[in-house]
C-alpha positions in Angstrom: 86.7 8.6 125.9 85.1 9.0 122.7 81.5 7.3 121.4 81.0 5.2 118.9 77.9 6.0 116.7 76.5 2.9 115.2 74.1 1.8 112.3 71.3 1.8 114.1 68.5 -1.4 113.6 65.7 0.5 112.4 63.4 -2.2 112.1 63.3 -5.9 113.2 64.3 -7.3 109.9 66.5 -4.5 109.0 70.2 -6.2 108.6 71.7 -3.1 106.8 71.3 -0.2 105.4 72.8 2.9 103.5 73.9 6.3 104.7 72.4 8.5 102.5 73.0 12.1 104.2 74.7 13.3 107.1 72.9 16.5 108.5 75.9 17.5 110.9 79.9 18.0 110.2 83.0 17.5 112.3 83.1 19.6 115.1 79.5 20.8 115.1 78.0 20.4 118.9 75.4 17.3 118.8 72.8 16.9 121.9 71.0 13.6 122.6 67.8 13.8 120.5 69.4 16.0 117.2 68.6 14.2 114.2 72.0 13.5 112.9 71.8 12.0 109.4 69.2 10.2 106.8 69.5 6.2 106.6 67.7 4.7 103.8 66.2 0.8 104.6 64.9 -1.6 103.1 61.6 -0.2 103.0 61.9 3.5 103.7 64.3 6.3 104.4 64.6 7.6 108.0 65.8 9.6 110.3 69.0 8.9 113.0 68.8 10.3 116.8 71.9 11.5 118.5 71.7 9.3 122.2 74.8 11.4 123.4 76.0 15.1 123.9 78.7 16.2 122.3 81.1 17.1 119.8 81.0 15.3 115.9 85.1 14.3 115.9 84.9 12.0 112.8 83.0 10.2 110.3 83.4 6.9 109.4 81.2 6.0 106.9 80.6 8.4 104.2 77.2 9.5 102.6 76.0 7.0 99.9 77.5 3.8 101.0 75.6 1.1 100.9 75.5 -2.1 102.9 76.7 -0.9 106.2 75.8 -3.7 108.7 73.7 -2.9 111.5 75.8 -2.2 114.7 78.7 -1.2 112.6 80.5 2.2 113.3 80.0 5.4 111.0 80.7 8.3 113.2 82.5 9.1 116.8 81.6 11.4 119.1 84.0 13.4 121.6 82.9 14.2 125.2 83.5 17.5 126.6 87.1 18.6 126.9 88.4 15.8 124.3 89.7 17.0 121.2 90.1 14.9 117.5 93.4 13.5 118.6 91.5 11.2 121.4 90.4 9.1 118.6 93.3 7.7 117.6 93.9 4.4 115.6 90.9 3.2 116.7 88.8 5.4 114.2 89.1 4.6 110.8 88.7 7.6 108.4 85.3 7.7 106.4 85.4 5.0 103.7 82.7 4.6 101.1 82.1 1.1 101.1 83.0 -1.1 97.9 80.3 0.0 95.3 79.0 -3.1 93.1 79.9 -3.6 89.7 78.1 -0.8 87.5 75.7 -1.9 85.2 77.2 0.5 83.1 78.0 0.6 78.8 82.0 0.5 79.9 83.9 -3.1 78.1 84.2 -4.6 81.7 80.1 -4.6 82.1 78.4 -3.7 78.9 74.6 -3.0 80.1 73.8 -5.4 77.2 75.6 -8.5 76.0 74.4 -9.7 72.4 76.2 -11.9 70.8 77.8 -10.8 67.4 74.4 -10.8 65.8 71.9 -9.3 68.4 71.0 -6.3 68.3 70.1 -4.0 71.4 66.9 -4.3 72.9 64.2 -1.2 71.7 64.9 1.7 74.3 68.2 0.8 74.8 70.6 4.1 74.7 74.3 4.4 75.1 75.3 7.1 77.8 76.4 10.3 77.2 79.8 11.3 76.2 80.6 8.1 74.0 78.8 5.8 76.3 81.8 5.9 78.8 79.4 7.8 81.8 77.5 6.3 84.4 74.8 7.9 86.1 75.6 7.5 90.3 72.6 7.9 92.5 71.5 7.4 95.9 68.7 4.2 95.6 65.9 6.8 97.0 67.2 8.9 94.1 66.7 6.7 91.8 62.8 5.7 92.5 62.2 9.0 93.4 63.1 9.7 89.8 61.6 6.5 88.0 58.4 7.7 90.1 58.2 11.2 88.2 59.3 9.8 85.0 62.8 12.0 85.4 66.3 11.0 83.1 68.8 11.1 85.6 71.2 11.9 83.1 72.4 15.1 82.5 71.4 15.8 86.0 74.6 17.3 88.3 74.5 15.6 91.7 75.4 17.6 95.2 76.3 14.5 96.9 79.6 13.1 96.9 81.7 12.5 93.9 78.4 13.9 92.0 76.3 11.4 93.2 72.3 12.7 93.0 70.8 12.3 96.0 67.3 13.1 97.1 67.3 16.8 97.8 68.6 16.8 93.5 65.1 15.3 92.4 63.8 17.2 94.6 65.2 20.4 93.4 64.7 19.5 89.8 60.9 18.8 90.6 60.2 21.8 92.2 62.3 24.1 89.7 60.2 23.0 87.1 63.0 21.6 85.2 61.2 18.9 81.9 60.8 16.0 83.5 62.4 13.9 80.2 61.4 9.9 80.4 64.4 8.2 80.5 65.4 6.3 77.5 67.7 3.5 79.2 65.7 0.6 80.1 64.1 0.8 83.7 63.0 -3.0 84.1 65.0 -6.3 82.6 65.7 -9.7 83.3 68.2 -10.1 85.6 71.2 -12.5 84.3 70.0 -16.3 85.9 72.4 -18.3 88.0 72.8 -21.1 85.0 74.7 -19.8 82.1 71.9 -17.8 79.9 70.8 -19.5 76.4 73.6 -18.6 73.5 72.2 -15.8 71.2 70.2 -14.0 74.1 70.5 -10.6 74.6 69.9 -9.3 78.3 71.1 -6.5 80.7 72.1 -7.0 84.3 69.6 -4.9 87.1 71.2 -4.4 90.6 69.3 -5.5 92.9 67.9 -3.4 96.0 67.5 -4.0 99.5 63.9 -4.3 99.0 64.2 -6.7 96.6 66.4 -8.4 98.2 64.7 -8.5 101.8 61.2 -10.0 99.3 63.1 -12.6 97.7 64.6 -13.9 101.1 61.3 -14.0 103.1 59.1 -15.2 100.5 61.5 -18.0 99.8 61.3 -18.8 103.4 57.7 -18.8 103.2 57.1 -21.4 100.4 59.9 -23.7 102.0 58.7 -23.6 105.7 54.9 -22.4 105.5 52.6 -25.2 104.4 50.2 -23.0 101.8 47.3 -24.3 101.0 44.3 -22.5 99.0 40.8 -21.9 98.9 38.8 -20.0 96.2 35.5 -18.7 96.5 33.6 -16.4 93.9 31.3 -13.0 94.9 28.7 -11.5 93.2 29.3 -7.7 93.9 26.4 -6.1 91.9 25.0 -4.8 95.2 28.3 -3.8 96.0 28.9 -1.4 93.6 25.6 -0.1 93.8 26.1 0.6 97.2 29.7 2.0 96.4 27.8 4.3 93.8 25.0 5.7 96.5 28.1 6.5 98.9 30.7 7.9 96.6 27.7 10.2 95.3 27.5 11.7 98.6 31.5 11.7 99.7 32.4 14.5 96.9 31.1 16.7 100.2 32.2 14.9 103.1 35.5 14.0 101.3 35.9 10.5 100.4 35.8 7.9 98.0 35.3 4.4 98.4 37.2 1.5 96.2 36.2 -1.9 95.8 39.2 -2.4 98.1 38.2 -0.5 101.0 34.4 -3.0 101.1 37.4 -6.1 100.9 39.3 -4.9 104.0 35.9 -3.8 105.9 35.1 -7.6 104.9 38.3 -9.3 105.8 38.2 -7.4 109.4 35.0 -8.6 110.0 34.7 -11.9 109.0 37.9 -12.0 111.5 36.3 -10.9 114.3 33.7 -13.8 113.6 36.4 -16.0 112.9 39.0 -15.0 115.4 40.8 -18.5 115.3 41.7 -17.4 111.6 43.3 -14.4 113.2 46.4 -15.8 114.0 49.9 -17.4 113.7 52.0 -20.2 114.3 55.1 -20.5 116.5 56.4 -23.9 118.1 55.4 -22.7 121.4 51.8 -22.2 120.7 49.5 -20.8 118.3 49.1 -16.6 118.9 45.7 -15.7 118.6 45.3 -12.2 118.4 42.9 -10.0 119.6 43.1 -6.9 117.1 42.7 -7.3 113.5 45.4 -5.2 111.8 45.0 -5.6 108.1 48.1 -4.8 106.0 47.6 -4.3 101.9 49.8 -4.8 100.0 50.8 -1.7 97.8 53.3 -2.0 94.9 56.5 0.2 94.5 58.7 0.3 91.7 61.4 -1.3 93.7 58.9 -3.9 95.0 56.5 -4.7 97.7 55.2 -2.9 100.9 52.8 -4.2 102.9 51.2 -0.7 105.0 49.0 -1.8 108.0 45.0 -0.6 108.7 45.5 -1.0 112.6 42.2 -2.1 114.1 40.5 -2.4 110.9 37.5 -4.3 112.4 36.5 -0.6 114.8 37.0 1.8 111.7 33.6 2.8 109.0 34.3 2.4 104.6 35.2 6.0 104.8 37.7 5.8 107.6 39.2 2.8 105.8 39.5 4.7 102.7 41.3 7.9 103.7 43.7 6.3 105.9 44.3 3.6 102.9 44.8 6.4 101.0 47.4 8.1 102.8 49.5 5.5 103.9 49.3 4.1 100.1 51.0 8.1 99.4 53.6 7.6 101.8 54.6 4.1 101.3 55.4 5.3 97.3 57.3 8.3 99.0 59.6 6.4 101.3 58.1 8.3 103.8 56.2 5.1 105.9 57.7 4.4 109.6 58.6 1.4 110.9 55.3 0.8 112.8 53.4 1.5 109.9 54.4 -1.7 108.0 55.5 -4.5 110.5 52.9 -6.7 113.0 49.9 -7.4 110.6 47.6 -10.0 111.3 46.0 -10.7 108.0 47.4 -9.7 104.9 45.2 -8.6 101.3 46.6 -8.6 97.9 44.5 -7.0 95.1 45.3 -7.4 91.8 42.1 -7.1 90.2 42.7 -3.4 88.8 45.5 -5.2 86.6 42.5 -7.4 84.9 43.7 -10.2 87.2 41.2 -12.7 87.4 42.3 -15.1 90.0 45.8 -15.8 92.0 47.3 -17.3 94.7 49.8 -15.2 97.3 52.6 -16.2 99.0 51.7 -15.8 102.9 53.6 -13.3 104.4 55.0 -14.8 107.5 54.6 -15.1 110.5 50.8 -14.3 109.3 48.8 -17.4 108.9 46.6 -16.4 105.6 46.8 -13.4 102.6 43.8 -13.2 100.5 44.1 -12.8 96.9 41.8 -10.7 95.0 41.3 -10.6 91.2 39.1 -8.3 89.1 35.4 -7.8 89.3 34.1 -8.9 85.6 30.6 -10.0 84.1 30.1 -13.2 83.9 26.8 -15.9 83.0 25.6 -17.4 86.7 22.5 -19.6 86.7 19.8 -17.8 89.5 17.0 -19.7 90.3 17.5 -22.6 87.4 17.7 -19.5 84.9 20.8 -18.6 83.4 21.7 -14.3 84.4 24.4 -12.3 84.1 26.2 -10.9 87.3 29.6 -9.2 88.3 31.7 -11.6 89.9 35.0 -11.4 91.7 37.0 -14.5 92.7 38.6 -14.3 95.9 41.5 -16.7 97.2 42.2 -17.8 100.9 46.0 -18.5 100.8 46.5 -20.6 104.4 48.9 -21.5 106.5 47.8 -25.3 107.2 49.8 -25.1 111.0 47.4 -22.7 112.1 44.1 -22.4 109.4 43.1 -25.8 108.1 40.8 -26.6 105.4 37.5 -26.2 107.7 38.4 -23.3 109.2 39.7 -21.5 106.0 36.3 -22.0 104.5 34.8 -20.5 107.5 36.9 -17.5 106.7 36.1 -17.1 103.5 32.7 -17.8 103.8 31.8 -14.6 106.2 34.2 -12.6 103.7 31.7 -13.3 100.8 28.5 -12.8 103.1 29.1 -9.3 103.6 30.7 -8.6 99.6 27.5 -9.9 98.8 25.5 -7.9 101.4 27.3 -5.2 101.8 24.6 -3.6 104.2 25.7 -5.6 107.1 29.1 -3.9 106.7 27.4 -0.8 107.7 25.7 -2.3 111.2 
């Protein structure tokens, strides 16, 4: 009797997803373990295991389609001896799934809608061949080439219908083809649920999975978590001179430290001396846990991933940094698994190298605090009853008041600004 292959749930939040290549045909022999096709998440694009022997007898669910649920069918699987005709009704020929509305310059969704006396937005270009194209790419395809500053148009996809897909950018990368900047706008507002205000001129952005998975989460956050926030300010003078001394001798032993790398050393520190901070709510109890696994959040053009420093409080500045490092690299490749970016303890968001001088973050849940960092700036303090001049950073503790109240938060972020401040004890 023939198998079903199913989306597979490639991570515990993962709901759906999009099949963005099959690496096998009909009738090629598959054995349990062959890596059958590409499945692009949420957060990254990964590889699909066979779990079966056999013999591809038809796919369901064609390359590119988005939105396949998890557990849904996209490809059978004959056993020895059974032939295509085994599969009967049962198996539905492949089907892209219904595509969303284009935001395309075609009348039925004009990328921009002025009223008569708006004009376009700057940067705003019609498509090619009387603006009546659309450029049709695989979502990895698409950041891959907002990543390299690469015009998708003009650009022949190998995927189906001419859809560019991954190994494109990656061919027009590597074959040293100009890497134009695109002239349609990357980033707009996206049309509001209400009616938008007459004589304003916007242009509608699909969103992504991503995007999607952020806004649902972090709306489930503010409604359900209790936030409550504490701010603290560090003087990092002895910081940076320390940074200085180490970075002068990493150019040999290859590393280089960032103001970030001293904040995570800190964080998974100060929550080793303040485990109960270490922890998260559930109705049950409250999970204390006993490794400190820091996850930073690292910006992507499509939104927000939060890579994970696993056991941050055993690991030196330099260990910190090169794994940060790397992980940071994959995370804007797509390339991060699974494991890589789910079960954090403690969450750090640094805005500071955006001149950000102070913010409040949404907890990522089921964590029960995120630390907010903003930039490292002079500013007048008053030592000793004399007014001096020191570089300060402001740091904010956002808690989760089920599991870190107001005492214990200031605890927290009390051992995070001892060792900023003295950074020596970071090295004991």
């Amino acid at each position: 009797m023939p198998k079903s292959i199913t989306m597979p749930a490639l991570s515990p939040t993962m709901t759906e997803g999009t099949v963005a290549k099959w690496l096998v045909k009909v009738g090629d022999k598959i054995r349990a373990g062959d890596v059958i096709a590409e499945v692009e998440t949420d957060k990254a694009t990964m590889e699909v295991e066979a779990v079966d022997d056999g013999t591809l007898g038809r796919i369901a669910v064609a390359e590119g389609t988005e939105g396949v649920a998890v557990n849904s069918v996209i490809a059978y699987l004959l056993e020895d001896g059974e032939d295509a005709a085994a599969l009967g009704a049962a198996a539905p020929a492949a089907k892209p799934a219904a595509k969303p509305a284009p935001v395309a310059t075609t009348p039925a969704a004009p990328s921009v809608r002025p009223t008569a006396s708006a004009t376009p937005p700057a940067g705003a270009m019609p498509a090619a061949s009387g603006g009546n194209e659309r450029v049709i790419a695989s979502p990895l395809a698409k950041r891959m080439a907002a990543q390299a500053g690469l015009s998708l148009q003009g650009l022949a996809g190998s995927g189906p219908k001419g859809r560019i897909v991954k190994s494109d950018i990656d061919a027009a990368l590597s074959g040293g083809r100009p890497a134009a900047i695109a002239t349609t706008p990357t980033a707009a507002a996206i049309r509001p649920a209400a009616p938008v205000q007459p004589g304003a001129a916007y242009i509608e952005v699909p969103t992504t999975n991503m995007r999607r998975v952020i806004a649902r989460r972090l709306t489930e956050a503010k409604q359900h978590v209790p936030h409550f926030y504490l701010t603290i300010d560090c003087e990092i003078d002895r910081l940076s001179k320390l940074r200085e001394e180490l970075n002068g001798r990493g150019e040999k032993e290859g590393y280089k430290l960032s103001v970030n790398d001293f904040v995570i050393r800190a964080s998974a520190l100060a929550l080793k001396k303040v485990p109960a901070a270490n922890a998260s709510w559930t109705d049950r109890a409250i999970l204390q846990y006993t490794s400190v696994d820091i996850s930073i959040a690292v910006a992507l053009d499509a939104g927000l991933i939060t890579p994970i420093i696993r056991n941050a409080d055993h690991k030196g500045l330099a260990q910190i940094s090169n794994e940060m490092r790397e992980l940071a690299k994959r995370a804007r490749d797509g390339k991060l698994m699974p494991e890589e970016y789910q079960g954090g303890t403690f969450s750090i968001s640094n805005l500071g190298m955006y001149g950000i001088k102070q913010f409040d973050a949404v907890i990522n849940p089921p964590q029960g605090a995120i630390l907010a960092v903003g930039a490292g700036e002079q500013r007048p303090v008053v030592k000793q009853g004399a007014l001096a001049v020191a570089t300060v950073m402001t740091c904010t503790l956002s808690c989760d008041h089920r599991v870190v109240d107001g005492a214990l938060g200031a605890r927290l972020l009390g051992a995070i600004k001892g060792y900023l401040e003295d950074p020596m004890t970071m090295l004991l």
